[in-house]
N, C-alpha and C positions, 0 to 999 in steps of 0.2 A: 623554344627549348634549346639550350645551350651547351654542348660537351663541359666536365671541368678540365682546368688547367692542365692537370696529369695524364690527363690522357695522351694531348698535343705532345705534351713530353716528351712522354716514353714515347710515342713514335718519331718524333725528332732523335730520341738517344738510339731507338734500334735504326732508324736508316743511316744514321753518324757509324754507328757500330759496322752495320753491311758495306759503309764507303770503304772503314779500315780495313775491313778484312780485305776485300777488295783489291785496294792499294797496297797491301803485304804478301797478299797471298798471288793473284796474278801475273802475269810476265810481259801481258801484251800491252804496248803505250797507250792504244785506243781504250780498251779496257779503265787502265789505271786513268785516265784523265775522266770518262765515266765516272768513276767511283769518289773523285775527289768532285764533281758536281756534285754528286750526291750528297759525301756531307756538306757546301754550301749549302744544298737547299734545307738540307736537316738543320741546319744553323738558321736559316730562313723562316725555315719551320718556329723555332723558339722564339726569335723574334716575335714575329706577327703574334703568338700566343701571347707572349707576355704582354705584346701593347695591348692588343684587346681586353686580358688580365685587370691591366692597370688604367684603361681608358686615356692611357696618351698616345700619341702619333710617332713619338722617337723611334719604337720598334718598326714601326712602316719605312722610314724611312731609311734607317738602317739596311733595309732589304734591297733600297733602291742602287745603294752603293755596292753592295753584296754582288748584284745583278750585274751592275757595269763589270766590277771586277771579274766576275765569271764568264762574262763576254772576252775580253780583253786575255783572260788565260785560256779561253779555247783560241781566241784567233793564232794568239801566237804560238802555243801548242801544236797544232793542228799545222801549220807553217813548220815546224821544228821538225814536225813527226815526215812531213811529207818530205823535206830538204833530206832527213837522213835515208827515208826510204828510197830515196832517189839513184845515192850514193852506197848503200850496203845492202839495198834490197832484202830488206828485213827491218820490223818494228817489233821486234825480242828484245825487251832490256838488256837481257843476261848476254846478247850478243853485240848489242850497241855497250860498248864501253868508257868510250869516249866520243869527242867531236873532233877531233882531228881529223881531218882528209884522208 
């Protein structure tokens, strides 16, 4: 017994939806880098839907790069967030304004 296609959907579009808000509405960088996983995985979500959908592999695979690339933005991320917290003691966007020294 099989979920249909629409369902994977809409919950890929509302967890994409919860990343935006997310990413609009909060201030803190840990937060906002949260939320932008989110929508990868919501977009991961679609994927894998649609290949199973369509019974080919491309959507798996596509996830596999999704994944590295999500790897790859938290590390550097997460490096960015701590280099500034280091220096302004603080991870407020509204107060980190630049990267200047």
């Amino acid at each position: 017994m099989s979920l249909p296609l629409e369902y994977y959907l809409v919950l890929s579009a509302l967890l994409f939806t919860i990343g935006v808000i997310g990413v609009l509405i909060r201030r803190n960088a840990i937060i906002i880098f949260m939320c932008i996983e989110l929508m990868l995985n919501a977009a991961n979500l679609a994927f894998v839907a649609f290949s199973r959908h369509l019974g080919q592999a491309e959507g798996q695979l596509f996830v596999f790069f999704v994944m590295a690339v999500a790897a790859a933005e938290v590390a550097i991320g997460l490096a960015i967030i701590v280099s500034v917290f280091k220096h302004r003691e603080t991870i407020n966007v509204d107060e980190v304004n630049s990267l200047k020294g």
